[in-house]
N, C-alpha and C positions, 0 to 999 in steps of 0.2 A: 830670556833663557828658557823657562818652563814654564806655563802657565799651572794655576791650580787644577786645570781641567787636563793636562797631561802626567801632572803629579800622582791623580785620582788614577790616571789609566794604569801608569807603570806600578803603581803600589799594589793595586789588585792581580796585576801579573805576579806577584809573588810564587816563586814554586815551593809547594808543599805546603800552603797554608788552609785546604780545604781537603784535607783527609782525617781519619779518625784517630790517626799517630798524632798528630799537630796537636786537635783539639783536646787528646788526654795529655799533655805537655800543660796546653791551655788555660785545664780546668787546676792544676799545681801550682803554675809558678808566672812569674811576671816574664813576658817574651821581648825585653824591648830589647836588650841588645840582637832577637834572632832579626827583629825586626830590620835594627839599625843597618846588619849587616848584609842583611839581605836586599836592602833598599841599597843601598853602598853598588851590589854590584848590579844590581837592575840598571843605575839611574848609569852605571857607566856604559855595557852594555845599549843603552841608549844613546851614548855619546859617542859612541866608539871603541875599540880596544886595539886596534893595527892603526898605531899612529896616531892616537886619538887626538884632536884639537883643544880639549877639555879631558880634568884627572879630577877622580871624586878623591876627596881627601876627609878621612877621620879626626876630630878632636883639634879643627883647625882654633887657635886661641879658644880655646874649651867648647866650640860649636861640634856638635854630633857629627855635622855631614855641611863641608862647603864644596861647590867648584869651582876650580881653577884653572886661567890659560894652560898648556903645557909651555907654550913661550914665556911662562913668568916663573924661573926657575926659585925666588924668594917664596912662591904662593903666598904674597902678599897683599894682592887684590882681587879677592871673590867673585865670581860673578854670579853667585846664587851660597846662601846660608841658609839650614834646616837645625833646627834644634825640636827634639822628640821627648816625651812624655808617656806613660805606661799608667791606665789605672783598670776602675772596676765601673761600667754602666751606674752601677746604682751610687758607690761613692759619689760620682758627679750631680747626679738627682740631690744625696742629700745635702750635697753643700757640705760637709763637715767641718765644722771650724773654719771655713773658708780655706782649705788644704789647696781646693785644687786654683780657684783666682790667684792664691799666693803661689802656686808653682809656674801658672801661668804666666804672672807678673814678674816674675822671677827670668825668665826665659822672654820675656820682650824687654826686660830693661836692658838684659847680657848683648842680644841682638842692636839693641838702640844704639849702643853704648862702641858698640863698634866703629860709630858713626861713618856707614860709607853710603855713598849716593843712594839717590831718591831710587834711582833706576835700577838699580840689583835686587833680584827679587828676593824676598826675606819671608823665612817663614818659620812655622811652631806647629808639629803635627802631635795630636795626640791619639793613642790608642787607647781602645778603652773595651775590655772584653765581657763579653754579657750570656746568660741561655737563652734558647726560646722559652723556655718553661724551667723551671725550677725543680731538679732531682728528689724524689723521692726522700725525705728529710728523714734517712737512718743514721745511726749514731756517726759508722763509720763512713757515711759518704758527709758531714758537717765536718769531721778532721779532715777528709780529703782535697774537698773542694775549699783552694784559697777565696776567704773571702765569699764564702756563703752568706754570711750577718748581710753584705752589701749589695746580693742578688737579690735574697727575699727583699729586703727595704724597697728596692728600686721597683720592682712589680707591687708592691703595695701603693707607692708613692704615684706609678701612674695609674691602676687603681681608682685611688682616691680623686686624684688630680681629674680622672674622664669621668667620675659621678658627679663629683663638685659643680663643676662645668657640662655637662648635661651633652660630653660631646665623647667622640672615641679615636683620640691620641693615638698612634705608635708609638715607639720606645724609640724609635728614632726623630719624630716631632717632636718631642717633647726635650730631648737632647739637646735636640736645634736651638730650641727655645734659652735652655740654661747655659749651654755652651756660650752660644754669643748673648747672651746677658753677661759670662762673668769676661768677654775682651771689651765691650760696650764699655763697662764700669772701668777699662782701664784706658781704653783709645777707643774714640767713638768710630775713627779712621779706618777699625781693624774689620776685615770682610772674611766670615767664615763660610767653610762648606765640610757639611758630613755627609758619609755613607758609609754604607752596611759591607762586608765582607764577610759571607759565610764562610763557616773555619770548621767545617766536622762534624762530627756525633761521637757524643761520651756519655756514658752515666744514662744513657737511655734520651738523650736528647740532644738537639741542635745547638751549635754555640757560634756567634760572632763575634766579631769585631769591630768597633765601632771606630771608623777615623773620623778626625776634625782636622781639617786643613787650614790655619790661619793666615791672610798674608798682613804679614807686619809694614804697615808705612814707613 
C-alpha cells in the first residue's frame, strides 16, 4: 500500500508546516491532531478524490488513521493502519519514567491486537518537536514555551552524551539511537526511520519536528 519511504515523502508535503505562524502554534501546544488531520487529507489526495479506489478513514476501532477499499462499504478490512503519538525532542532523550516505551507499547499492542494479515502495512508515527537552539531563558518566554524543562534537558543530554564519547552526535542521531532502542525492547521485528522537518522561526530561532516512522510486524 505505502511504503515508509512514501510515508516520509507525503508527511513532509504537509502545507503550512514551515512558516513562522506554524512554529509560534509550535512552540504552545501539542499539534497532533493538526497533524492527524492533515495527514488524513494528504494521504487521500495521494489516493485519490474523484472516485477514489481507497477512503482515508478517522478513529477506525480507535486507530488514528486506517485505509479502506471504497468496495468494502463495512470498512472492515484495512489495508494500511497509522496510530500517531505527539511529544518533546528532549522528553524522549530522557526516558522519563519510561512515558514514552509505555506509549509506544501501548500503541503496537492496540495495532497487534487487531490481528489482521502479515501483509497490511501497520504502523506508529511519532512526532516530536524540538529548537535549534534554546530561547533566551526570560521569565516570560519559560511560561511561554511548552515544555521548556524538556528542551534544555535534551541539548544537555546530547551534550554530555558527544563529550562522554569523544564523538559529535546530532539531535537527530542520537534519536535514532533511543527511538529504536525503546521498539527493540518491545519487538526486535519493529524497523524504524526518522527525519527532520523544519517547522519555522519563533522566539528568535528555528524549530522542528522530529518524525519516527515505525513499521509494526
Amino acid at each position: 500500500m505505502l511504503s515508509p519511504r512514501e510515508l516520509q515523502r507525503i508527511i513532509k508535503e504537509i502545507n503550512g508546516i514551515q512558516t513562522e505562524e506554524f512554529a509560534l502554534r509550535l512552540v504552545q501546544r501539542s499539534m497532533e491532531n493538526y497533524m492527524r488531520d492533515q495527514l488524513i487529507m494528504k494521504l487521500q489526495n495521494h489516493l485519490g478524490v474523484l472516485k477514489p479506489k481507497y477512503l482515508v478513514i478517522p478513529e477506525w476501532k480507535y486507530c488514528d488513521i486506517s485505509i479502506h477499499s471504497s468496495d468494502n462499504i463495512k470498512f472492515d478490512k484495512p489495508s494500511l493502519v497509522i496510530e500517531l503519538k505527539w511529544s518533546t525532542v528532549g522528553y524522549a532523550l530522557m526516558g522519563k519514567e519510561k512515558f514514552i516505551e509505555r506509549e509506544i507499547r501501548k500503541d503496537v499492542e492496540k495495532i497487534k491486537n487487531l490481528n489482521l494479515p502479515t501483509d497490511i502495512p501497520k504502523y506508529q508515527i511519532f512526532f516530536m518537536r524540538h529548537p535549534h537552539e534554546l530561547p533566551t531563558p526570560r521569565k516570560n518566554y519559560y511560561s511561554f514555551i511548552r515544555g521548556y524543562d524538556h528542551h534544555k534537558k535534551g541539548s544537555i543530554i546530547l551534550q554530555e552524551y558527544n563529550v562522554a564519547n569523544k564523538i559529535s552526535s546530532t539531535i537527530e542521531q542520537l534519536l535514532y539511537q533511543k527511538m529504536d532502542g525503546y521498539y527493540q525492547n518491545i519487538d526486535s521485528r519493529i524497523k524504524t526511520k526518522i527525519f527532520q522537518i523544519p517547522s519555522g522561526n519563533a522566539l528568535g530561532t528555528d524549530w522542528s519536528i522530529y518524525v519516527t516512522i515505525a513499521s509494526i510486524p
